[in-house]
N, C-alpha and C positions, 0 to 999 in steps of 0.2 A: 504494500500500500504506500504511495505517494501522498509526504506532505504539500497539505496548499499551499501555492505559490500566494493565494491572500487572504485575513482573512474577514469572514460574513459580516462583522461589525466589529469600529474601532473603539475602544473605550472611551478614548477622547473626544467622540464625535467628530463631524465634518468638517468642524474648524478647528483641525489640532496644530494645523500650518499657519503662520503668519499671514503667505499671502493669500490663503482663504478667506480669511477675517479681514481682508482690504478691498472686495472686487466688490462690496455694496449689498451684499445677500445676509453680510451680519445683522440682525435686529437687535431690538434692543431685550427679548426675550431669550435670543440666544448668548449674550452678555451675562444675564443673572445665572442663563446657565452654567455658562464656563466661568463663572464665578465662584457659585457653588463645586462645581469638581476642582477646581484648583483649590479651595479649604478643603477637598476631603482626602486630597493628598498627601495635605500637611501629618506627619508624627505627633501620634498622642504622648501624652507621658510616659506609658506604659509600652510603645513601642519603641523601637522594633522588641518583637518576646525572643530570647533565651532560646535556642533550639539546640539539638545536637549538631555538633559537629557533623560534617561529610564522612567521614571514617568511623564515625558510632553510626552513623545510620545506615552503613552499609554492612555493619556487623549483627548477628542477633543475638538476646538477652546473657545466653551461656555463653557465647566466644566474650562478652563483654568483660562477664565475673572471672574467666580464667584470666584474663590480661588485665585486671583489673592492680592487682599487687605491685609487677611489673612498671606498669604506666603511670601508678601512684608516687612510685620510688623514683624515674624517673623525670617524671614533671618537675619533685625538688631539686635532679639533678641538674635540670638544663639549664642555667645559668652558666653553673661549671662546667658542663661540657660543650656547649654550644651546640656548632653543627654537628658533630658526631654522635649525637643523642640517638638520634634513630638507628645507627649502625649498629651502635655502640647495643640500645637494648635486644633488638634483633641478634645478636650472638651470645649477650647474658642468658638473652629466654632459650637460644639452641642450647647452650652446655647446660643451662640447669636442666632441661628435658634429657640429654643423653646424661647426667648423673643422675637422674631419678629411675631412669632407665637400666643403666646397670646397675643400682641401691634391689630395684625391684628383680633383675635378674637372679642378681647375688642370695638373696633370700629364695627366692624360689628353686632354685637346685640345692641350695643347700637343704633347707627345711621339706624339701616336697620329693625326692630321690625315691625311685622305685625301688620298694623292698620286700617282703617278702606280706608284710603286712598288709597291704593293698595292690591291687591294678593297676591303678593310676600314676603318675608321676614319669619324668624323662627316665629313660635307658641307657644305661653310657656302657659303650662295649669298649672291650680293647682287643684291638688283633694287634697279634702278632709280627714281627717283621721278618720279610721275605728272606730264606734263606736258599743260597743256590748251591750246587755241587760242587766241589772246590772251595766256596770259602771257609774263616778259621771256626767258625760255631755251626759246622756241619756235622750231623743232622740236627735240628733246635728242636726235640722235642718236648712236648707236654710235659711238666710235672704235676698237673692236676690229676687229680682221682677221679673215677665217673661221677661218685656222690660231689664231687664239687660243682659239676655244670647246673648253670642253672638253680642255684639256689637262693638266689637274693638275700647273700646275708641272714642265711635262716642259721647258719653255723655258729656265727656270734651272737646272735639273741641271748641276751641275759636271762631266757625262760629254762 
């Protein structure tokens, strides 16, 4: 869809041009008129209202509250940082996310490890390394027993 090239009425009316209002068609009812619009253009007290910013209005309510810490700390910083404010938060908010990020990893393999107690939780296998014919730890066999595969730590259970 194409914008109008004009449009259907101006708010100003017909004499918003200077030399409209000179070719003799002004009256003196259209005078009180553009009287009246030119006070209603005038600023109240209470004008212009307090709006969001362009960048809160293009965020919604939860991205606000997350950035909200951030942009608070920030804002007292920008005096001292000047320009680099933006930069500078844009890589505090990455590293604090990739520290939070391995905080949470670190905890989660530690604490949640598949064992023999439950299903669930990561798997950490270990193979072995390749050994070939000729070198010096040929043949590298097994020292596990068959009761050792596979038992998730049921051997060390303090039961």
């Amino acid at each position: 869809m194409t914008e109008p090239t004009s449009r259907p009425m101006s708010i100003a009316g017909p004499y918003a041009k200077e030399r409209a209002r000179l070719d003799g068609t002004f009256t003196d009812l259209d005078r009180e008129w553009r009287k009246k619009y030119l006070k209603s253009q005038e600023l109240g007290h209470h004008e212009p209202r307090t709006q969001f910013s362009a960048s809160q209005m293009e965020m919604n309510p939860i991205r606000r509250a997350y950035r909200f810490p951030l942009d608070f700390l920030f804002s007292k910083l920008q005096p001292t940082l000047g320009e680099r404010t933006q930069i500078t938060r844009y890589w505090v908010g990455k590293y604090l996310l990739a520290g939070w990020m391995v905080v949470g990893l670190t905890y989660y393999f530690k604490y949640n490890s598949h064992d023999w107690t439950r299903k669930k939780g990561w798997m950490i296998y270990r193979s072995r390394s390749a050994v070939y014919p000729g070198s010096a730890n040929f043949p590298n066999v097994s020292n596990k027993k068959p009761s050792d595969y596979a038992d998730y730590e049921f051997k060390n259970s303090p039961i």
